[in-house]
C-alpha positions as CSV (number, residue, x, y, z in Angstrom):
1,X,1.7,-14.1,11.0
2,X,1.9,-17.2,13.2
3,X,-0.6,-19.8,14.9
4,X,-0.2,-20.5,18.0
5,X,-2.1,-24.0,19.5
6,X,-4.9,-23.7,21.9
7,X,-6.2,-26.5,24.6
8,X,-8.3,-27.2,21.9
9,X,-6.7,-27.9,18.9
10,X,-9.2,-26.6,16.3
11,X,-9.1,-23.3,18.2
12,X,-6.1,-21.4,17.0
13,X,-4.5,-18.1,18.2
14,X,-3.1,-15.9,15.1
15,X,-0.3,-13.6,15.8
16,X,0.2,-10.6,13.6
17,X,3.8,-10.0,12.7
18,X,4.0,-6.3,14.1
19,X,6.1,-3.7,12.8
20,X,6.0,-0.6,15.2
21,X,8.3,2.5,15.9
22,X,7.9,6.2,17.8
23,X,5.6,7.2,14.5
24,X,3.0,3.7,15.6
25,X,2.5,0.5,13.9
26,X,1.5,-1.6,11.0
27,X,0.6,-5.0,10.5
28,X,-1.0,-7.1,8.0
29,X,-4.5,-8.2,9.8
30,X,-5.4,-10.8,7.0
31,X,-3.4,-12.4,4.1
32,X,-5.7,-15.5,2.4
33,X,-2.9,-17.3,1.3
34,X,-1.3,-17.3,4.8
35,X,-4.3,-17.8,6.7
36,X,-4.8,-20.7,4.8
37,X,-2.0,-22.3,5.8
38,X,-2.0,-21.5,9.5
39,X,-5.5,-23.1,9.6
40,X,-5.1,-26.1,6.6
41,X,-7.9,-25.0,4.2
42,X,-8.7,-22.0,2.4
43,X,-11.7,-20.3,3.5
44,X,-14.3,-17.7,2.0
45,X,-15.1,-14.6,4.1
46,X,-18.4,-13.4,3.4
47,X,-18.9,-10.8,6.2
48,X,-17.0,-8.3,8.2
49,X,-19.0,-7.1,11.7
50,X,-17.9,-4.2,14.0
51,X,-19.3,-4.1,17.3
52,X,-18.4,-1.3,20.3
53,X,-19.2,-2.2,23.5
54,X,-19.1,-0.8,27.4
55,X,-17.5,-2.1,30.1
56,X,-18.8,-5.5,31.6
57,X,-21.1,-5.9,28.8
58,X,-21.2,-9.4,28.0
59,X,-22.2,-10.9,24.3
60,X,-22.9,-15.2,24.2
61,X,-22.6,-17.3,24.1
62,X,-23.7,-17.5,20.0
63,X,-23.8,-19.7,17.2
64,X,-25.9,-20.6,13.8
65,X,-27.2,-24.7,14.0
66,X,-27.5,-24.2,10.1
67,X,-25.4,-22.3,8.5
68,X,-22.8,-22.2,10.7
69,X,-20.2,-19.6,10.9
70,X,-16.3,-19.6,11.6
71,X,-15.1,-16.4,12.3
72,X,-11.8,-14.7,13.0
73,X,-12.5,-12.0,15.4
74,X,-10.2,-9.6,16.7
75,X,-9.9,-6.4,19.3
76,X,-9.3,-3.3,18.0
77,X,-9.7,-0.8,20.9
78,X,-9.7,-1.7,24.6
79,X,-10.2,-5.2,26.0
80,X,-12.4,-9.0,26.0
81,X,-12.1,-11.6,27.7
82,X,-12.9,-14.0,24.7
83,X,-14.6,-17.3,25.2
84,X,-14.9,-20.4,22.4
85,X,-17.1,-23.7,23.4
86,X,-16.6,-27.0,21.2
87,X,-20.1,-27.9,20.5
88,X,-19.9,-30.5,18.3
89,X,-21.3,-33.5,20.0
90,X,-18.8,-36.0,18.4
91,X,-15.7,-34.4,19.5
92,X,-13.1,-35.4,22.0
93,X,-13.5,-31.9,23.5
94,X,-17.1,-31.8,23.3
95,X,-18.2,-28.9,26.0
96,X,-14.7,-27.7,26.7
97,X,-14.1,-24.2,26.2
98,X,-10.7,-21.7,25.5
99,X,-10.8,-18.3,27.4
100,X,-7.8,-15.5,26.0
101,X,-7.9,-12.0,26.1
102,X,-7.7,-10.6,23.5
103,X,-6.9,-6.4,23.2
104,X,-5.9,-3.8,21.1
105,X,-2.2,-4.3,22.9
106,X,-2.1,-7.5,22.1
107,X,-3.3,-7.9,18.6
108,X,-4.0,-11.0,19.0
109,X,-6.7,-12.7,16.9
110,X,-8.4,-16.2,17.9
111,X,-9.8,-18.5,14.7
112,X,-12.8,-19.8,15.6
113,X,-14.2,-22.5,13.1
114,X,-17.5,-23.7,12.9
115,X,-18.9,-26.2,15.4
116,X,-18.2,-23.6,18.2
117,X,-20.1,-21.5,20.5
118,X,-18.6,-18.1,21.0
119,X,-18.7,-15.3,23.7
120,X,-16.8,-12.0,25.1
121,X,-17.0,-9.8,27.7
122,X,-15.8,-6.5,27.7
123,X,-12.8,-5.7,30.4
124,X,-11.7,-2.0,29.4
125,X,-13.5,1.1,29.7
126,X,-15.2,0.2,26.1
127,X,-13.7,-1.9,23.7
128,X,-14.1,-2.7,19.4
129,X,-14.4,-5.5,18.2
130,X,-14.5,-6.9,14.9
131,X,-14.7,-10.6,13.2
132,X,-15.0,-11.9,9.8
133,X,-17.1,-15.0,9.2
134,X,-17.5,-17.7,6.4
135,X,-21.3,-17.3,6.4
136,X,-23.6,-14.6,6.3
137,X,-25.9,-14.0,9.1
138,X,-29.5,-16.0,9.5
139,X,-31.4,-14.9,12.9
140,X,-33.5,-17.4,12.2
141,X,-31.0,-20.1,12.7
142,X,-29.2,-18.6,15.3
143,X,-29.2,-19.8,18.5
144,X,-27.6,-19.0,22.4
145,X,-26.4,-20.9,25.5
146,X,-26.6,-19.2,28.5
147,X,-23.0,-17.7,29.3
148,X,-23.8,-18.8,33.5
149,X,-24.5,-22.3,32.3
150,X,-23.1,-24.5,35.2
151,X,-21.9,-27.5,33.4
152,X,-19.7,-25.1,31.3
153,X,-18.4,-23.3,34.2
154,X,-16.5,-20.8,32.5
155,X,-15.1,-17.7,34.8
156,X,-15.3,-14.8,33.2
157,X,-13.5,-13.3,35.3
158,X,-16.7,-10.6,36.6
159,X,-16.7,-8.5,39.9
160,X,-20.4,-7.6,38.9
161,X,-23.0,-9.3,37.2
162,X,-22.9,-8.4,33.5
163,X,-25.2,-6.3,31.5
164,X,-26.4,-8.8,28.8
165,X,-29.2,-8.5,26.4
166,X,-33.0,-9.9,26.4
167,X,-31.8,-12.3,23.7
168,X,-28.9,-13.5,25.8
169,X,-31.3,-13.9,28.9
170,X,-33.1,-16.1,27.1
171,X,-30.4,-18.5,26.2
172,X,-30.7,-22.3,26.5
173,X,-28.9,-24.5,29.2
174,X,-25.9,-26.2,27.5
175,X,-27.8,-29.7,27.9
176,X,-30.8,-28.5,26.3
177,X,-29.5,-26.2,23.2
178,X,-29.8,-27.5,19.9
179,X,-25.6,-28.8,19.2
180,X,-23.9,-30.1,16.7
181,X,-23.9,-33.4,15.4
């Protein structure tokens, strides 16, 4: 397992060490002891989610103001176009944001800490997608920014407008969501 450095330093791409012949693959998706290395502290995972979606669907852009969550997601069938926004006010890339596809070809898995708004859309047919994070879910601290916000003019790369849910049609604009300090 490797990291690989983002535009945004705190953002980090992990690269499974793959082992694959004509009979498939293996790899080892999480080691603590290595992940805490790659990253520079050692982390608590309290939560594993699974989520299928269809093409074009779009999920984002989330985040918890209180706790907040890192969270080390991953593809495991199909496609995303995967989308990470530095929220944290006092930060030198305040309202930047990294885009990487990430797919079951790939394997690729991007760390996410907290601080960050997060997003995907899906590219294949359907894709799986799965991410632990180092905090267990509140809904009542969690929070969206609209994934067409202008001032973060991220591409996500659509032909058609995507199918989102209610919740995510009610995000906030980027300079009216509650950020991070």
């Amino acid at each position: 397992m490797k990291a690989i450095q983002t535009a945004i330093p705190d953002l980090l791409i992990i690269e499974p060490k793959v082992f694959g012949d004509d009979r498939g693959f293996f790899f080892e998706s999480f080691n603590r002891r290595r992940f805490a290395e790659l990253v520079g502290r050692d982390l608590d995972f309290v939560q594993d989610n699974h989520s299928r979606s269809v093409k074009n669907v779009l999920r984002g852009l989330h985040y918890q103001i209180q706790h907040p969550q890192g969270k080390l997601v991953r593809v495991t069938q199909g496609a995303v176009l995967d989308i990470a926004v530095d929220i944290r006010k006092g930060s030198r890339t305040f309202g930047k944001h990294v885009a990487l596809e990430l797919s079951a070809e790939n394997k690729r898995m991007l760390w996410i800490p907290d601080g960050f708004a997060h997003g995907f859309v899906v590219l294949s047919d359907s894709a799986e997608f799965l991410y632990k994070t180092t905090d267990y879910w509140f809904p009542e601290h969690e929070r969206c920014i609209r994934w067409d916000d202008p001032t973060l003019a991220i591409d996500w790369r659509l032909q058609t407008p995507p199918a989102i849910s209610a919740k995510d049609a009610q995000g906030k604009w980027f300079t009216e969501a509650e950020l991070f300090s």
